[in-house]
mmCIF file of the N, C-alpha and C atoms, coordinates in Angstrom:
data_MODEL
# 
_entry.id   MODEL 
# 
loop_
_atom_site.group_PDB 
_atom_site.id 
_atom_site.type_symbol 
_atom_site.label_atom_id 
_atom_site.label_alt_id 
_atom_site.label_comp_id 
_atom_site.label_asym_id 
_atom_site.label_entity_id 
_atom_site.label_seq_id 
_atom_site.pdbx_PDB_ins_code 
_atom_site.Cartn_x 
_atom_site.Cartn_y 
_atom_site.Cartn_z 
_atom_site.occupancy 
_atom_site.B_iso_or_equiv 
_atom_site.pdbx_formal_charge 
_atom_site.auth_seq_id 
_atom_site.auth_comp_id 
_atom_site.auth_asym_id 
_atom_site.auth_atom_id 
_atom_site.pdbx_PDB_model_num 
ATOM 1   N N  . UNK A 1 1  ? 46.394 -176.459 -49.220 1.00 0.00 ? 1  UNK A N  1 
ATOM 2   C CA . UNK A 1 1  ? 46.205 -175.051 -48.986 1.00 0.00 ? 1  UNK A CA 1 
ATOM 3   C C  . UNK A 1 1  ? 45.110 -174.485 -49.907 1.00 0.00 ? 1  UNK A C  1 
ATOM 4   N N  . UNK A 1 2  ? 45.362 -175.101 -51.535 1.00 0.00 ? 2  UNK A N  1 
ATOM 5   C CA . UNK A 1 2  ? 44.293 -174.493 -51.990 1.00 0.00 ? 2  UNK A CA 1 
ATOM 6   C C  . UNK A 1 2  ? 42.474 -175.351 -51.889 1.00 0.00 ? 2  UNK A C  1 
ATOM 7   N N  . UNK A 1 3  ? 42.798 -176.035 -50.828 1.00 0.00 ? 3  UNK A N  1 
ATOM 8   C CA . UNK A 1 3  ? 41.143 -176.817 -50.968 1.00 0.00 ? 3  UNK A CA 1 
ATOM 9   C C  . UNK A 1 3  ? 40.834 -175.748 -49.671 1.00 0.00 ? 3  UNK A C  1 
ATOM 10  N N  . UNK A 1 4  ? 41.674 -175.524 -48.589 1.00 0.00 ? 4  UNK A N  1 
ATOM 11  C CA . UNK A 1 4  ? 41.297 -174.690 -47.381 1.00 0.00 ? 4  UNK A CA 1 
ATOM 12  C C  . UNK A 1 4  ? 40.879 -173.080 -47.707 1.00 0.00 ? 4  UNK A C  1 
ATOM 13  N N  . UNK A 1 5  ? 41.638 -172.704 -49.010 1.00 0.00 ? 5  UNK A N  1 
ATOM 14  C CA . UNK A 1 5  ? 40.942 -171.111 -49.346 1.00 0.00 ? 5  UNK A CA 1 
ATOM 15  C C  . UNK A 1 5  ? 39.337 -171.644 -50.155 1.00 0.00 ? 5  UNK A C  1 
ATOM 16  N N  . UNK A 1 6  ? 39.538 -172.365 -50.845 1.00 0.00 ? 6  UNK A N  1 
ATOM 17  C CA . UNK A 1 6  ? 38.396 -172.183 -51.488 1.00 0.00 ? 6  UNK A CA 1 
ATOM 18  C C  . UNK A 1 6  ? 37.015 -172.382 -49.844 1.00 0.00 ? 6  UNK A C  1 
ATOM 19  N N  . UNK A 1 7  ? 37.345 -173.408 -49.554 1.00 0.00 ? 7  UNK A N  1 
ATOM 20  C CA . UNK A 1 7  ? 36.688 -173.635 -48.352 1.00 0.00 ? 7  UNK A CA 1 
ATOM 21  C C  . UNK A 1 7  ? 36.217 -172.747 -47.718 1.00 0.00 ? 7  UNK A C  1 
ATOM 22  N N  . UNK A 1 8  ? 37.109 -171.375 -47.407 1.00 0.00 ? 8  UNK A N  1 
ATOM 23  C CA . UNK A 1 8  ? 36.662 -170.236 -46.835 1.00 0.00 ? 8  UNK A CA 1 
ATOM 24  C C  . UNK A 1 8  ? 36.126 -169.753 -47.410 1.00 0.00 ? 8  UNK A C  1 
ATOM 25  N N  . UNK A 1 9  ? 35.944 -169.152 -48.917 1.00 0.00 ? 9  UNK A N  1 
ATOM 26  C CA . UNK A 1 9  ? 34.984 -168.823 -49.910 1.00 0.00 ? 9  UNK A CA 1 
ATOM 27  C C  . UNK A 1 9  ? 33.977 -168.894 -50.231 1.00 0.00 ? 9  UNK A C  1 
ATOM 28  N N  . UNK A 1 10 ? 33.618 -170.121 -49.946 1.00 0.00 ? 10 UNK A N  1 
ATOM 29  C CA . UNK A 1 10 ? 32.034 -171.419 -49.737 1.00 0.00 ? 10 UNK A CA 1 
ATOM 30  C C  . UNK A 1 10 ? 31.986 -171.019 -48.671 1.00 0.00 ? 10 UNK A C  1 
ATOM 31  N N  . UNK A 1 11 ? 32.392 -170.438 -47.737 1.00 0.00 ? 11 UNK A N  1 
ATOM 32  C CA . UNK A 1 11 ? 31.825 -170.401 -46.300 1.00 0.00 ? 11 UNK A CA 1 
ATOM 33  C C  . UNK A 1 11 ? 31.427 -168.803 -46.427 1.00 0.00 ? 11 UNK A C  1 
ATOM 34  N N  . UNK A 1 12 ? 32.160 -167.707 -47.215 1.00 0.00 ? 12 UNK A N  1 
ATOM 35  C CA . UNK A 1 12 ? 32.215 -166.350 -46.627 1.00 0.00 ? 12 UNK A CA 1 
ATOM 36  C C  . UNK A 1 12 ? 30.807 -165.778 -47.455 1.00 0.00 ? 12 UNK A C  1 
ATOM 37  N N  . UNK A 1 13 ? 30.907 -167.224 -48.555 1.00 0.00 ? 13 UNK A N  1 
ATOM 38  C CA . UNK A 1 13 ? 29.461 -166.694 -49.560 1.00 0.00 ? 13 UNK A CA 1 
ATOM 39  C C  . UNK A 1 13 ? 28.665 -167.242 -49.163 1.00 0.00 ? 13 UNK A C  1 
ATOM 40  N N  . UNK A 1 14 ? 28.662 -168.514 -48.092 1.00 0.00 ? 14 UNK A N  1 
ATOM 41  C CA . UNK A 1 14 ? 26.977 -168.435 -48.072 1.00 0.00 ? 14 UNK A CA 1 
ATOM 42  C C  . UNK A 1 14 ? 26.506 -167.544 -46.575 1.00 0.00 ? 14 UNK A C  1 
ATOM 43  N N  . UNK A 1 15 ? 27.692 -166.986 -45.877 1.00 0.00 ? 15 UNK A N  1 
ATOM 44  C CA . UNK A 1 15 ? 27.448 -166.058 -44.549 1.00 0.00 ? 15 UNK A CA 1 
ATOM 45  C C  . UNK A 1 15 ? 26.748 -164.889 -45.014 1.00 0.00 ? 15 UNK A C  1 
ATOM 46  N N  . UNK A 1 16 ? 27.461 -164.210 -46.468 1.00 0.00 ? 16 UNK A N  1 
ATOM 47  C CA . UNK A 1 16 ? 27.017 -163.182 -46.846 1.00 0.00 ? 16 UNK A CA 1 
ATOM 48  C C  . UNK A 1 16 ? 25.240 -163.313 -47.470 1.00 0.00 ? 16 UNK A C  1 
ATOM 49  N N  . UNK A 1 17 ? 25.039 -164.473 -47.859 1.00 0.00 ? 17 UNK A N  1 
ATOM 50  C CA . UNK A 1 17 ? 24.096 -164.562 -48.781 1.00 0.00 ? 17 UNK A CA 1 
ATOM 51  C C  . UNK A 1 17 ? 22.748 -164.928 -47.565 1.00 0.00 ? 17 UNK A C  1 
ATOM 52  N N  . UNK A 1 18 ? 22.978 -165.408 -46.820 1.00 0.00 ? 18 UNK A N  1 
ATOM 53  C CA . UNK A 1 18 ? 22.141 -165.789 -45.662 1.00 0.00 ? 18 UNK A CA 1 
ATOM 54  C C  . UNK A 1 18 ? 21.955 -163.801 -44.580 1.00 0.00 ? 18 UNK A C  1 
ATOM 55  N N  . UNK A 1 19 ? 23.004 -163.398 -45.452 1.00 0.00 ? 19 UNK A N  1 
ATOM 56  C CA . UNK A 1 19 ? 22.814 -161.877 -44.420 1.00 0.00 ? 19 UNK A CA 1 
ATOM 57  C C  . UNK A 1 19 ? 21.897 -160.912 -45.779 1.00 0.00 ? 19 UNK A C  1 
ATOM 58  N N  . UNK A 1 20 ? 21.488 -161.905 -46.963 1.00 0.00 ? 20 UNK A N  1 
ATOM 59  C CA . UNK A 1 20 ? 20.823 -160.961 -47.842 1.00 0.00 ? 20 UNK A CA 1 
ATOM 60  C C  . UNK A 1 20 ? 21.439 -160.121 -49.056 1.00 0.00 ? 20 UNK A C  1 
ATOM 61  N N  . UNK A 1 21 ? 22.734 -160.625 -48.901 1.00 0.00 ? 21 UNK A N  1 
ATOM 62  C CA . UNK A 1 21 ? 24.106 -160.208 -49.905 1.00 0.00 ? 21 UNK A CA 1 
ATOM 63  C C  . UNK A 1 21 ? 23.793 -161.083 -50.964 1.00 0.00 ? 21 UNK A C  1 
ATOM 64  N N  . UNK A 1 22 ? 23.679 -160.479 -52.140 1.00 0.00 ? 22 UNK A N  1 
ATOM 65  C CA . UNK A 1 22 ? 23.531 -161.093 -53.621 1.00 0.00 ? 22 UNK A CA 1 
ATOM 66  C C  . UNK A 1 22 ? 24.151 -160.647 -54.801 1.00 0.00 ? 22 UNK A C  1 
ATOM 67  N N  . UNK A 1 23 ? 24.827 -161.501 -55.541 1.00 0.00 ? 23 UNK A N  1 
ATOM 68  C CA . UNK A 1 23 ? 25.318 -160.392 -56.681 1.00 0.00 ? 23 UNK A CA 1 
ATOM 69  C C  . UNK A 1 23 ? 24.067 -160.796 -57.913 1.00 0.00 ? 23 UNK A C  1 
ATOM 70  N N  . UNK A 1 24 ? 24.020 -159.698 -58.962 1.00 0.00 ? 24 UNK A N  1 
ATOM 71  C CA . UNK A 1 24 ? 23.420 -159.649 -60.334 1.00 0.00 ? 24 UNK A CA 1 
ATOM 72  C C  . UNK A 1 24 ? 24.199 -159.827 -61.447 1.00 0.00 ? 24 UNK A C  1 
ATOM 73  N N  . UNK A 1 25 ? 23.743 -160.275 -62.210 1.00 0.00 ? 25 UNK A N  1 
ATOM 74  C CA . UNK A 1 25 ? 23.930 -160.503 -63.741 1.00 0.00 ? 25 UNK A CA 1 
ATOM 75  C C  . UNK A 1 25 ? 23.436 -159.571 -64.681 1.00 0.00 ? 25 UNK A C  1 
ATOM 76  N N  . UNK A 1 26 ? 24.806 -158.865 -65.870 1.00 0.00 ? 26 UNK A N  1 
ATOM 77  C CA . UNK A 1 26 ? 24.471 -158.189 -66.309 1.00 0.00 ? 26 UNK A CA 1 
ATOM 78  C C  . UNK A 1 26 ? 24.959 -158.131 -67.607 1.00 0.00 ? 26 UNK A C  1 
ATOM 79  N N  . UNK A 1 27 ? 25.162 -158.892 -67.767 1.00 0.00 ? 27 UNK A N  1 
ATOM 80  C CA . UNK A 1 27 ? 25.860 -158.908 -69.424 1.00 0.00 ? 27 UNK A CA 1 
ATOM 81  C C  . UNK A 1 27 ? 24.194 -159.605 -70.592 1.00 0.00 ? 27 UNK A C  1 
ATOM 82  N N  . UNK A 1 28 ? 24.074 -158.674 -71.370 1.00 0.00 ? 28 UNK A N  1 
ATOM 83  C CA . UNK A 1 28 ? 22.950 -158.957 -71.483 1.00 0.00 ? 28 UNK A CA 1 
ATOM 84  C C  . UNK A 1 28 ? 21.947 -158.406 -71.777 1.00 0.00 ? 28 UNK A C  1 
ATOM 85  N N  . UNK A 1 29 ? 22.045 -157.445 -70.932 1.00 0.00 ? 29 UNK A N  1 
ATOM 86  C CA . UNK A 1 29 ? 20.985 -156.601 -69.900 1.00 0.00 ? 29 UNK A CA 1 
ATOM 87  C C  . UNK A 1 29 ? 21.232 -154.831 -70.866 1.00 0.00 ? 29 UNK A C  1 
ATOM 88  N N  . UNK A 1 30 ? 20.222 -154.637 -70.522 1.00 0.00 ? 30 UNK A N  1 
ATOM 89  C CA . UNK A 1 30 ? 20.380 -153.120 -71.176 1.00 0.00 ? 30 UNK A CA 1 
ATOM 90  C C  . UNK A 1 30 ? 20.485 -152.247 -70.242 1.00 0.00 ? 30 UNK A C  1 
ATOM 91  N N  . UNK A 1 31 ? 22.071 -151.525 -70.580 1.00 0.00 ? 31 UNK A N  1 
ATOM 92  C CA . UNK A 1 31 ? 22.600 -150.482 -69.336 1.00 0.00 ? 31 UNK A CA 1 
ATOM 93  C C  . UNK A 1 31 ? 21.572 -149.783 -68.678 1.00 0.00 ? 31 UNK A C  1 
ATOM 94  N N  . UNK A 1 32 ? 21.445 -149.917 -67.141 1.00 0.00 ? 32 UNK A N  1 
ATOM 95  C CA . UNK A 1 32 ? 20.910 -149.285 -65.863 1.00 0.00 ? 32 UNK A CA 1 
ATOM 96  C C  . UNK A 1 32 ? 21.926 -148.141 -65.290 1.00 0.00 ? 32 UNK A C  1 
ATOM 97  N N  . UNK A 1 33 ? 21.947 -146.958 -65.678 1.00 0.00 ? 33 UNK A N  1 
ATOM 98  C CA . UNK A 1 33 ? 22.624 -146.186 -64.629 1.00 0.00 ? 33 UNK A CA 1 
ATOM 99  C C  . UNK A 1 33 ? 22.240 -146.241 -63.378 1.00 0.00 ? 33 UNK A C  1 
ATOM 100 N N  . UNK A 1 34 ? 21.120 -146.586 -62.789 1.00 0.00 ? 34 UNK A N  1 
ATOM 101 C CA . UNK A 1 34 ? 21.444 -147.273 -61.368 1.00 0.00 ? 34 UNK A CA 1 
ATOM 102 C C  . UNK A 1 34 ? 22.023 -148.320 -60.634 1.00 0.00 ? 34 UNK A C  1 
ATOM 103 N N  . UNK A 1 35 ? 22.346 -149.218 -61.565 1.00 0.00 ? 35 UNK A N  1 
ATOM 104 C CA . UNK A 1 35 ? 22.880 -150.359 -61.154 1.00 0.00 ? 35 UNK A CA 1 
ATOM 105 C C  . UNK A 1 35 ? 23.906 -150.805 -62.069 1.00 0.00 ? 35 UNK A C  1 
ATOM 106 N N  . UNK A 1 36 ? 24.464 -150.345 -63.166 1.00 0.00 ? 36 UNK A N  1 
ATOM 107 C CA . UNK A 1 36 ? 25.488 -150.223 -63.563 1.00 0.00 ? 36 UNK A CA 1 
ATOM 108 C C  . UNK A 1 36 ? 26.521 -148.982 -63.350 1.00 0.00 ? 36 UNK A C  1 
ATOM 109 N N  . UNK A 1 37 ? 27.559 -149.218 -63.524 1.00 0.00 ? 37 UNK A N  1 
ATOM 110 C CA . UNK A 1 37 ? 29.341 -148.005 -64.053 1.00 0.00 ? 37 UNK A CA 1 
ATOM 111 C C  . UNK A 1 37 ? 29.906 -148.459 -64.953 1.00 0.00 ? 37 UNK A C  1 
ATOM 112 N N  . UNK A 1 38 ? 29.509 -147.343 -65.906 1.00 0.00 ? 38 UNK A N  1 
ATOM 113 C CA . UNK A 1 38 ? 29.890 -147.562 -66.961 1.00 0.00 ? 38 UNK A CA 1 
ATOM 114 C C  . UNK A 1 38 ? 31.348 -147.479 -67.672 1.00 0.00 ? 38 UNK A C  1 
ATOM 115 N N  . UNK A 1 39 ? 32.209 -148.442 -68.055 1.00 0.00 ? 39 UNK A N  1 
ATOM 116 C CA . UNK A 1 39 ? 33.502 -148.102 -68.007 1.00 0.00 ? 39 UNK A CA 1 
ATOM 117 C C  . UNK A 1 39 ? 34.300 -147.571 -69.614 1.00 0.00 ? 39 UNK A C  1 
ATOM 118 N N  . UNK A 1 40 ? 33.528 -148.066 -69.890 1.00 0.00 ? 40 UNK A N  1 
ATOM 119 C CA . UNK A 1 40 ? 33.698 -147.807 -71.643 1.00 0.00 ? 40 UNK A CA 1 
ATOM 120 C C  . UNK A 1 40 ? 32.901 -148.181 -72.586 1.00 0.00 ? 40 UNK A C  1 
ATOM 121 N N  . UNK A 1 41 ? 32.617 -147.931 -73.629 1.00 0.00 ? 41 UNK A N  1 
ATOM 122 C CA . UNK A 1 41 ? 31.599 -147.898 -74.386 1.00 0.00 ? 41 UNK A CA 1 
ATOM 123 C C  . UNK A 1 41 ? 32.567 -149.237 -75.975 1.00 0.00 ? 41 UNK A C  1 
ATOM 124 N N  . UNK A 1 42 ? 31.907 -150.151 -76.441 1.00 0.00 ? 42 UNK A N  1 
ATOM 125 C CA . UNK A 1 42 ? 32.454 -150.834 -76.978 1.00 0.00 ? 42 UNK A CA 1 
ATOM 126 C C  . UNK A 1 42 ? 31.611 -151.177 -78.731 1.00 0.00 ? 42 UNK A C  1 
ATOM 127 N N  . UNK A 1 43 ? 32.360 -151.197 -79.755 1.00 0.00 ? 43 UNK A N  1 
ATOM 128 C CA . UNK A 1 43 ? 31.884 -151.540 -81.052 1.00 0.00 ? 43 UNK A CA 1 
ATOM 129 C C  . UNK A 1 43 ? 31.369 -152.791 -81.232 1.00 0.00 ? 43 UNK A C  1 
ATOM 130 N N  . UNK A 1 44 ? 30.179 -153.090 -81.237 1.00 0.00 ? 44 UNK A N  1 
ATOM 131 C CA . UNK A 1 44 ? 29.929 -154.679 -80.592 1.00 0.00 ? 44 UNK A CA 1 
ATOM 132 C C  . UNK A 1 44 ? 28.926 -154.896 -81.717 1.00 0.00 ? 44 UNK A C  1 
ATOM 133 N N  . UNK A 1 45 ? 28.717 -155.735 -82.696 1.00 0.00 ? 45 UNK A N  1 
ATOM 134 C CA . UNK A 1 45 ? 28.105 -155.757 -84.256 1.00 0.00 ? 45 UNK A CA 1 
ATOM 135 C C  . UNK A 1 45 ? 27.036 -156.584 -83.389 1.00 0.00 ? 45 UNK A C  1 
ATOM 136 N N  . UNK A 1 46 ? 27.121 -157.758 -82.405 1.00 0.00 ? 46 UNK A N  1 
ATOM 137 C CA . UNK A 1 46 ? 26.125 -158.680 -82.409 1.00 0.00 ? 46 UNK A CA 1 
ATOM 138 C C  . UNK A 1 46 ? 25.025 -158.200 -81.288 1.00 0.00 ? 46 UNK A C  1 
ATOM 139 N N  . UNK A 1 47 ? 25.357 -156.899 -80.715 1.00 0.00 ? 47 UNK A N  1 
ATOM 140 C CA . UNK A 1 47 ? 24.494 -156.408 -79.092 1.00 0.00 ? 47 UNK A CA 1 
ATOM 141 C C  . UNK A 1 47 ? 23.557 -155.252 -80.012 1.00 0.00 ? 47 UNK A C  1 
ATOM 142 N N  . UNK A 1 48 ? 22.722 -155.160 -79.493 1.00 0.00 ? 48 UNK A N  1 
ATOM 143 C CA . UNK A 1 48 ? 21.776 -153.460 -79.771 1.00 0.00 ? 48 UNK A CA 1 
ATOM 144 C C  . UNK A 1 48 ? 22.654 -152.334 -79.267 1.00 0.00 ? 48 UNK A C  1 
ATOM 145 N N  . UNK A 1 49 ? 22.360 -151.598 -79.462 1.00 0.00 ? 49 UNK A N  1 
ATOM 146 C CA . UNK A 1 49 ? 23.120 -150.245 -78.345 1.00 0.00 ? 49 UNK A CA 1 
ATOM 147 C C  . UNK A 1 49 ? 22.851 -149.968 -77.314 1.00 0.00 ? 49 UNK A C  1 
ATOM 148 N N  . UNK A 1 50 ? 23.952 -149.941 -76.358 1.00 0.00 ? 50 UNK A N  1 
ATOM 149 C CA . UNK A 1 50 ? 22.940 -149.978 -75.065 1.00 0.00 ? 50 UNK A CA 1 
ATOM 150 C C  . UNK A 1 50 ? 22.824 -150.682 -74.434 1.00 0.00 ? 50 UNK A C  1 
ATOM 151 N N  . UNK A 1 51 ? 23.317 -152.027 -74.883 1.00 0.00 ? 51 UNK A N  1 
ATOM 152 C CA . UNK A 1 51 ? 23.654 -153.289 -74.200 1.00 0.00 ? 51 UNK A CA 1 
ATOM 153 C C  . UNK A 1 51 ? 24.822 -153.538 -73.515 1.00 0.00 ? 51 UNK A C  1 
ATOM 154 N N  . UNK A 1 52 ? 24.715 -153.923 -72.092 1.00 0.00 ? 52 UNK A N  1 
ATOM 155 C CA . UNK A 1 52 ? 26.023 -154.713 -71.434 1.00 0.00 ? 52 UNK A CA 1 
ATOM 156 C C  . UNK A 1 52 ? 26.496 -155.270 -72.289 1.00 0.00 ? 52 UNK A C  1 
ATOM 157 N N  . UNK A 1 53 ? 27.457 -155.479 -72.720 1.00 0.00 ? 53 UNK A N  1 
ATOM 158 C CA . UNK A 1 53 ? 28.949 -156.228 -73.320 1.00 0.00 ? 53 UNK A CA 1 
ATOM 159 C C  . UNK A 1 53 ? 29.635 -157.258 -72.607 1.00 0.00 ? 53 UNK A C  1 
ATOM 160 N N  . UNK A 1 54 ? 30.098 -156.594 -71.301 1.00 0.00 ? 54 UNK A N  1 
ATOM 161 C CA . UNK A 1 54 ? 31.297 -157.409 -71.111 1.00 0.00 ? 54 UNK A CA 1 
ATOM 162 C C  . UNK A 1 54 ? 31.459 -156.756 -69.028 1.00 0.00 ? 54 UNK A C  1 
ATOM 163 N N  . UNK A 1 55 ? 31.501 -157.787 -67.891 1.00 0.00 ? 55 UNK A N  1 
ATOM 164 C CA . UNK A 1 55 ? 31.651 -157.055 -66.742 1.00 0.00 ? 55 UNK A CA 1 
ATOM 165 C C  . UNK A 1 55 ? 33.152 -157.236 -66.217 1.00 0.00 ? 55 UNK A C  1 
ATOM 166 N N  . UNK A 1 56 ? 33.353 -156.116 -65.740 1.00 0.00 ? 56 UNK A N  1 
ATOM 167 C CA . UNK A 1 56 ? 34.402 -155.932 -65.554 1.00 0.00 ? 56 UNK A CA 1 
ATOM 168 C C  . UNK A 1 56 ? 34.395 -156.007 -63.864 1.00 0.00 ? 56 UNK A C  1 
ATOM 169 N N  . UNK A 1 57 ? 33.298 -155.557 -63.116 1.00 0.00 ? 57 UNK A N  1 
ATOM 170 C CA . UNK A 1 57 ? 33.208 -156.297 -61.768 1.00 0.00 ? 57 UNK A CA 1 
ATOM 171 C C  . UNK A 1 57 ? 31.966 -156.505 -61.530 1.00 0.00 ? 57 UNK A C  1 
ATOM 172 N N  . UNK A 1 58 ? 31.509 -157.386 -61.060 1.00 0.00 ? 58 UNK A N  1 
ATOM 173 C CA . UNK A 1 58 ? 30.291 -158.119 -60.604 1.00 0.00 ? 58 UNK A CA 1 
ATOM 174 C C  . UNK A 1 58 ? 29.655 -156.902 -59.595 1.00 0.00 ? 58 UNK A C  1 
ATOM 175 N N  . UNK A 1 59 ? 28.176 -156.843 -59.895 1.00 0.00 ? 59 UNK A N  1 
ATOM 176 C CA . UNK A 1 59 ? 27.504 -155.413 -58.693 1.00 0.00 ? 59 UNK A CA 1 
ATOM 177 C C  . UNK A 1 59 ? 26.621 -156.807 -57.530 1.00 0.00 ? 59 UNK A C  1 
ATOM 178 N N  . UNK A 1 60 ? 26.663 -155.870 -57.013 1.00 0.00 ? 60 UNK A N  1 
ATOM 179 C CA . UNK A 1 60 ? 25.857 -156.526 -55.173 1.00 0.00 ? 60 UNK A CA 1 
ATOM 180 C C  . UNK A 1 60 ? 24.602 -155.761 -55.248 1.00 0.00 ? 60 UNK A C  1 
ATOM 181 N N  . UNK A 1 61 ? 23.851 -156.459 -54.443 1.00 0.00 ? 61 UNK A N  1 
ATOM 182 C CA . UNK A 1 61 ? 22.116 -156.101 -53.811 1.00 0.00 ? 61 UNK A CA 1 
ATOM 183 C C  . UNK A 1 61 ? 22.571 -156.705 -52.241 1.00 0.00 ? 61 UNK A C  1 
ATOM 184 N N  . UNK A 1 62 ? 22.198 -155.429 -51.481 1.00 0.00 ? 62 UNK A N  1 
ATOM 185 C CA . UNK A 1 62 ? 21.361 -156.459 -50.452 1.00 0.00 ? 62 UNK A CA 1 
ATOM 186 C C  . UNK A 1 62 ? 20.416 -155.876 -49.566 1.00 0.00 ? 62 UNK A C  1 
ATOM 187 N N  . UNK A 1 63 ? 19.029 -156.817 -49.299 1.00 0.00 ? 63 UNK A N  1 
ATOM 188 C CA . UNK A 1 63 ? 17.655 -157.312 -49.405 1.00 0.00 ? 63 UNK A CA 1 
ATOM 189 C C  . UNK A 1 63 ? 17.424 -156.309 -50.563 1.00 0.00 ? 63 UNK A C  1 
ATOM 190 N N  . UNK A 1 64 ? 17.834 -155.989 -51.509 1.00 0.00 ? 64 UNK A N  1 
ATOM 191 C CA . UNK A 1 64 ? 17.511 -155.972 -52.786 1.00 0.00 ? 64 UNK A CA 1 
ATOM 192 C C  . UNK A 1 64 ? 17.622 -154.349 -53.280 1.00 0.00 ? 64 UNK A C  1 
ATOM 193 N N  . UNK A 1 65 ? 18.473 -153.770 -52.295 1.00 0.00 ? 65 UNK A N  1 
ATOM 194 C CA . UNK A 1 65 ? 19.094 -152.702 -52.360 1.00 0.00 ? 65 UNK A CA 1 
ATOM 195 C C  . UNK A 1 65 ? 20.671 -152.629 -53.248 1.00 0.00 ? 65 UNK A C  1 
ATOM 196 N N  . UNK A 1 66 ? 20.810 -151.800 -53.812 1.00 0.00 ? 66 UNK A N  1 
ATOM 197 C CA . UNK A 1 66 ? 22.164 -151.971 -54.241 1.00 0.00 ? 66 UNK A CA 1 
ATOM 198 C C  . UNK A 1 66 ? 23.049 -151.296 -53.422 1.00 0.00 ? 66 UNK A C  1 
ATOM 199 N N  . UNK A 1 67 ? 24.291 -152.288 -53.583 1.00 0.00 ? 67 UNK A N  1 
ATOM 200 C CA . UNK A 1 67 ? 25.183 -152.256 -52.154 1.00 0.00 ? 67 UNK A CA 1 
ATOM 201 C C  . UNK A 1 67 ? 26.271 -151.863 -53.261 1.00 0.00 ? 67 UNK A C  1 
ATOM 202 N N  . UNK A 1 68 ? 26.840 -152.328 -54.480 1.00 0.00 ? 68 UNK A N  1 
ATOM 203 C CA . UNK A 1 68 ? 27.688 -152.163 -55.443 1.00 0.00 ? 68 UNK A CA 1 
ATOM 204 C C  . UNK A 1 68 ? 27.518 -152.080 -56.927 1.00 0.00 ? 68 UNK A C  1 
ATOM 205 N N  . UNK A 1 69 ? 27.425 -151.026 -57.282 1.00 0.00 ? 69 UNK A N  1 
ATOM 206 C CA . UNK A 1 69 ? 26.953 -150.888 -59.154 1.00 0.00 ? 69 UNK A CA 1 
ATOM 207 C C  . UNK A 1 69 ? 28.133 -152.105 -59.798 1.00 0.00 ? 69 UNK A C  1 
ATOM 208 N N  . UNK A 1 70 ? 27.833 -152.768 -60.522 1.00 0.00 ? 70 UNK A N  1 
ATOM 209 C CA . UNK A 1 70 ? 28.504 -153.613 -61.862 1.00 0.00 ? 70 UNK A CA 1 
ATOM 210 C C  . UNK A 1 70 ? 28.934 -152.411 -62.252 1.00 0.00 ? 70 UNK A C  1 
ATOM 211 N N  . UNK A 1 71 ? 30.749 -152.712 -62.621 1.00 0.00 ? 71 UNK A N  1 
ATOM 212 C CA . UNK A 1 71 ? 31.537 -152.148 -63.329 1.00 0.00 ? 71 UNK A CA 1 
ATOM 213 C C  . UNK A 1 71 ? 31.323 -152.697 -64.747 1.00 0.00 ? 71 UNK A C  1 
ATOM 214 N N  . UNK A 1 72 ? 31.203 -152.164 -65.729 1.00 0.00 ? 72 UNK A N  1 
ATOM 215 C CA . UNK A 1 72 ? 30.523 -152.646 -66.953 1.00 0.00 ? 72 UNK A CA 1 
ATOM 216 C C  . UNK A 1 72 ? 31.138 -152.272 -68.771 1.00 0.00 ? 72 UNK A C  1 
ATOM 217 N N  . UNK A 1 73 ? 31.152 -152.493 -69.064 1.00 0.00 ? 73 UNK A N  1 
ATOM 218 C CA . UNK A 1 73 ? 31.477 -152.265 -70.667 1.00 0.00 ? 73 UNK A CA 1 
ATOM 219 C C  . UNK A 1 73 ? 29.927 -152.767 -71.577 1.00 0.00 ? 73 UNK A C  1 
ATOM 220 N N  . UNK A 1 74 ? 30.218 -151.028 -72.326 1.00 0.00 ? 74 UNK A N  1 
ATOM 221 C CA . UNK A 1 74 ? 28.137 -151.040 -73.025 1.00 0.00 ? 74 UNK A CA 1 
ATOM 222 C C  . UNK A 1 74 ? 28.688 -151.094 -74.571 1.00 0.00 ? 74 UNK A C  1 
ATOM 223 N N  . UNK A 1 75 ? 27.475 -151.602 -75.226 1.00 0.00 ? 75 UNK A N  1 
ATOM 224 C CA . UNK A 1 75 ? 27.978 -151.527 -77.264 1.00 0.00 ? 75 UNK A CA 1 
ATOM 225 C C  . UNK A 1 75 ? 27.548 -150.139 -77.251 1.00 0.00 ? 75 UNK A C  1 
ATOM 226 N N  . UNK A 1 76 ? 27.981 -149.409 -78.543 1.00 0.00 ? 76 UNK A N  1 
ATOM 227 C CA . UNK A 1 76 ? 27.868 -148.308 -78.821 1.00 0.00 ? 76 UNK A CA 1 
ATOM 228 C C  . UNK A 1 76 ? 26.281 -148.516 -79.247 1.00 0.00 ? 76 UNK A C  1 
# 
């Protein structure tokens, strides 16, 4: 059962990704209010300020539009 879900998963991501559906990476990255939501702001000694921290949901593009902002946690 669980080789048949994943199976559908591998199948539903590359349907989406072939329709131009992509997710981004953002931990890292210095907060975008366009393409981030920001969920809380975090004490983070090793990030600059202003920096992604930590995602709390993965954001979407598609053909390179944003379809879903990254739910996100930023360092102070």
């Amino acid at each position: 059962m669980v080789a048949g879900l994943y199976g559908m998963q591998r199948r539903l991501r590359s349907l989406l990704e072939a329709e131009g559906v992509k997710s981004f990476e953002s931990v890292g990255q210095p907060f975008d209010p366009t393409r981030h939501e920001a969920l809380a702001t975090v004490r983070d000694f090793d990030g600059a300020p202003g920096t992604v921290v930590d995602e709390a949901g993965r954001g979407y593009l598609w053909n390179d539009e944003l379809l879903r902002p990254a739910r996100v946690r930023v360092a102070e």
